[in-house]
N, C-alpha and C positions, 0 to 999 in steps of 0.2 A: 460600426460596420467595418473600419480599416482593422479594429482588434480581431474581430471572425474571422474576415480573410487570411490575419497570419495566422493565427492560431490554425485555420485548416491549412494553411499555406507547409506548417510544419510535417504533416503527415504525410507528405509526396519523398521528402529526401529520406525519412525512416519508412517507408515503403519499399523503396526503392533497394537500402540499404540490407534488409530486412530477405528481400528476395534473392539479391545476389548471395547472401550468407549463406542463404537454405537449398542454394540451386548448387555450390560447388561440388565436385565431385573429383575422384582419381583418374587420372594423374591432377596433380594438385598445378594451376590453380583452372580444372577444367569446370565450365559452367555448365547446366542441363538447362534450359529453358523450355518445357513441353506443358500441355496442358496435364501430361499425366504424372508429375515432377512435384516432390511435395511442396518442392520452394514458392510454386505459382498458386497452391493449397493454402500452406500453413505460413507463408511470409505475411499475408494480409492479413492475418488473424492476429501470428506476434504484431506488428507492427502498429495495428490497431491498439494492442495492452501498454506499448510503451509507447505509443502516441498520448494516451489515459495520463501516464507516468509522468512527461513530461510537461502534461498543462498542469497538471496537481501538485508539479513541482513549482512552477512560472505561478501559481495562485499562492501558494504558501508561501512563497518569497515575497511577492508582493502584499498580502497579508502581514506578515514579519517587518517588512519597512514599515507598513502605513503604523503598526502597532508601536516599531520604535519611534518613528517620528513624534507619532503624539503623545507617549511620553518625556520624551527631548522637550516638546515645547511646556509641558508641564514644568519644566525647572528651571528653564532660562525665558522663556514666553515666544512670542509669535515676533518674525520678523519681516518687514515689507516685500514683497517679491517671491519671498520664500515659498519652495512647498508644503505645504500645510496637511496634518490631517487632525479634525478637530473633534471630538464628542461631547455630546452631551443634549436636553431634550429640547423640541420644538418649541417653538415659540412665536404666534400671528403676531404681522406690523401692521395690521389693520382689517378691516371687513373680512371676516372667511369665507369659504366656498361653502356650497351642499353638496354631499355625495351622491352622484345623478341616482343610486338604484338603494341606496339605503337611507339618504336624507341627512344624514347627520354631519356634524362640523367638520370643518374640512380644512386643510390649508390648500391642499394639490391632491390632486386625483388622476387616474387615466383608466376609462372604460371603453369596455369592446363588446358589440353584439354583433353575433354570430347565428348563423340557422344550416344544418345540415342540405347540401342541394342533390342529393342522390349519389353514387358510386362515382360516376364520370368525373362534376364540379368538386364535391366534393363538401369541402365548409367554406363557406360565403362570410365573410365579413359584412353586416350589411350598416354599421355605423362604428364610430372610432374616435374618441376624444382626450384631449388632458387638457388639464388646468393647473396655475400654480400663484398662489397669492406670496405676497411680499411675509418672508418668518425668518427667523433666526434661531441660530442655536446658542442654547444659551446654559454655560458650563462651566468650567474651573477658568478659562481662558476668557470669559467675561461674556457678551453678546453681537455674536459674529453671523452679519446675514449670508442667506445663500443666494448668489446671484447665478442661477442653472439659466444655461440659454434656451431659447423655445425648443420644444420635442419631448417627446416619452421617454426621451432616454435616460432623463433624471430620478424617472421610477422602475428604473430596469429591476435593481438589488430588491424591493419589495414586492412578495408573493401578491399573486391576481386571487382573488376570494371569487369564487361560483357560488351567484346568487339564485334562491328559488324561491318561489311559492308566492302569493297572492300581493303582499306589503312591497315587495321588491318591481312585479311588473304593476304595480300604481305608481310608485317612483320612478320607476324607467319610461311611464308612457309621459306623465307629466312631462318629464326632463325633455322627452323630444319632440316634445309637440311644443313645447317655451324655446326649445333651439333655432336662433336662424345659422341654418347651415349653407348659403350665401344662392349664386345662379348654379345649374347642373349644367354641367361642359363634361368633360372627355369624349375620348373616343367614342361612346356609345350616348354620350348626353345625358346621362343618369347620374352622374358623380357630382355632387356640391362638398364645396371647403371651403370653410372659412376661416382666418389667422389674424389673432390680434396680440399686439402687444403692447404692455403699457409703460417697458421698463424692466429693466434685468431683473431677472428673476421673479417676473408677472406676466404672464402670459396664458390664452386660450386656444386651445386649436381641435375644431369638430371637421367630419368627416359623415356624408351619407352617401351609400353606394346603390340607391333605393331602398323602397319603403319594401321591407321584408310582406310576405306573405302572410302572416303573422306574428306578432310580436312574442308571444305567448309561447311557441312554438320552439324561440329562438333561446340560447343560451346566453346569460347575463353574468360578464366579468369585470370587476373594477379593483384595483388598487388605490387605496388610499393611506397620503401622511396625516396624520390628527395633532393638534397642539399636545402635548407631555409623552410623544412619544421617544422613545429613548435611540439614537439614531448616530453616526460619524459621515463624515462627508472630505473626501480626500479632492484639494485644489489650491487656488495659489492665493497668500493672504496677499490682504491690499489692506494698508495702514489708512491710507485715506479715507475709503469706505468703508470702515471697520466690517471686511466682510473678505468669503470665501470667493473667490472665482475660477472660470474652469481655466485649467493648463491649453494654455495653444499647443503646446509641445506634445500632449499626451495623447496620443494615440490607443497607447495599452491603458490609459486611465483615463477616464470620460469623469463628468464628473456626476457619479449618483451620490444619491441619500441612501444608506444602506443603513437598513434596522440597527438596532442592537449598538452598544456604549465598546468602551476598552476590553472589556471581559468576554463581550461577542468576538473582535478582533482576535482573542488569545485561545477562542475558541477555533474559529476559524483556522488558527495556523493547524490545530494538532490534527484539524480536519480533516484538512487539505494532505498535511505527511502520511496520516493514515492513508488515505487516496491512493500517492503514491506508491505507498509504499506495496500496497495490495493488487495495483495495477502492473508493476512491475514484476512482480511477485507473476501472475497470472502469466504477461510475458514471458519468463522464465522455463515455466510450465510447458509453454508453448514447442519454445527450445528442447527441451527435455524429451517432447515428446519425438521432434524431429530428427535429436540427436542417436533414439534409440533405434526408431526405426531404418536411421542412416545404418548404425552400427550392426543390425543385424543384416543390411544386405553386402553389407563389407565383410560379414564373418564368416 
C-alpha cells in the first residue's frame, strides 16, 4: 500500500511540472493558466507519458539490483542480515493445501469471488481468502524457507487464473460450504473473517461479504503457488532460520514470490527499459506536438 501511494504520489510534481512548461508564453517567463490554454490540455497527458517513464524506470532498476544481487550471492553465498534475493523452485515442509476452485496441490493460494451488482454497485466481492503452508525454495543456495507475514500480498507478483465451467463451481461450492468464515459483524452485520496463524510463513485468512445470489452466476479467481514451480523471492536472509524474511525497511519491496528463476529477472529488466523507453518516447511526442502548435501562433 505505502509503494502505490508514492508511486502515485510521483505524478503530482511532474503534473505540475509539466503544466507550468506548456503554459509559458511571451514575454518570457509569462504563464497562461486558462481552461482554453494547451498547458491545462496537453500537460496532463505529457505528464501522464513520463509519469509511465518514470515507474518503468524505478521497476528496471529494481529488477537490475534483485538480478545483481542474486548473482552476487551465487559466488560468495548468503550472508546473515543481509538483503537477499534468491531463486530457484518450491518446495512443501509439510502437509499442502487444495486449491479451493480447482482442487489440486497447493502450497499458497488466494481467491476471490466476485458477482456483477448492476451499473450503480457495481462488482461485489462476495468472498476472499489466502493461504500459505510452510515451503521452501530450494536452489543453487541450498534450501531457504519463505517466512511471508499473513496477507495476499505475498501473491501479488502471480497472475489471478479466471475459472469457468462445471468442475470449477463444484470446487468452489465445496470449498465454502467446508469454510468456517467465523461471527458476521460490520457495519451492516453481513461480513465474517476469520485469521489464523500458525507460524511465519503459515497462515489462513477467509472473508464472506454474504452469501452471493448465486454462486454460479458469480466470477471465479484464484492464484496459486504449486511445489516445482520455478519462482525468486527478494528479502532479508537469516542464518539462524535458514530462511528468507520480509525487510522491515522495505516499503518499495514487500516481500512476494514472483514467478519465473534468474532468466525471468533478466527478462524483466529489458522489459521494463523497453517501457520506458517507449513511455518517454510518447511524452516527447506529446511536447512536439505542443511545441508546434506554440510555434505557429508565434509565427
Amino acid at each position: 500500500m505505502k509503494g502505490c501511494v508514492f508511486r502515485l504520489a510521483l505524478y503530482l510534481p511532474i503534473l505540475v511540472l509539466c503544466i507550468v512548461v506548456f503554459s509559458i508564453r511571451e514575454p518570457f517567463p509569462t504563464l497562461v493558466l486558462n481552461p482554453e490554454a494547451e498547458g491545462l490540455a496537453l500537460g496532463p497527458v505529457a505528464a501522464f507519458f513520463f509519469w509511465f517513464a518514470m515507474l518503468y524506470s524505478l521497476d528496471a532498476r529494481r529488477a537490475r539490483t534483485d538480478l545483481d544481487t542474486a548473482r552476487a550471492a551465487l559466488g560468495r553465498g548468503l550472508r546473515d542480515g543481509e538483503s537477499a534475493v534468491v531463486c530457484g523452485t518450491v518446495a512443501e515442509r509439510g502437509p499442502l493445501l487444495e486449491a479451493p476452485f480447482t482442487g489440486e496441490s497447493c502450497v499458497g493460494h488466494h481467491y476471490v469471488v466476485q458477482h456483477n451488482a448492476g451499473s450503480r454497485t457495481g462488482t461485489v466481492t462476495d468472498y476472499e481468502g489466502c493461504a500459505l503452508a510452510p515451503f521452501v525454495i530450494q536452489g543453487p543456495l541450498g534450501a531457504l524457507a519463505v517466512l511471508a507475514p499473513p496477507g495476499k500480498e505475498v501473491f501479488y507478483e502471480i497472475p489471478f487464473q479466471t475459472l469457468r465451467g462445471d468442475d470449477a463451481f463444484a470446487h468452489a461450492e465445496r470449498y465454502l460450504q467446508a469454510t468456517d468464515f467465523g461471527q458476521p459483524g460490520g457495519l451492516l452485520g453481513n461480513v465474517s473473517r476469520r485469521e489464523t496463524t500458525d507460524g511465519p510463513g503459515s497462515f489462513r485468512q477467509d472473508l464472506s461479504n454474504g452469501t452471493p445470489p448465486d454462486l454460479r452466476a458469480c466470477t471465479l479467481r484464484q492464484k496459486v503457488l504449486r511445489p516445482r514451480d520455478e519462482v525468486h523471492v527478494a528479502g532479508i536472509h537469516s542464518e539462524a532460520r535458514q530462511a528468507i524474511e520480509p525487510d522491515p525497511d522495505g516499503i518499495m519491496k514487500p516481500l512476494h514470490v514472483v514467478p519465473g528463476g534468474e532468466a525471468s529477472l533478466a527478462r524483466r529488466v529489458r522489459s521494463k527499459l523497453r517501457g520506458a523507453v517507449v513511455s518517454a518516447a510518447l511524452g516527447l511526442v506529446v511536447v512536439a506536438i505542443h511545441v508546434f502548435v506554440f510555434l505557429l501562433r508565434t509565427s
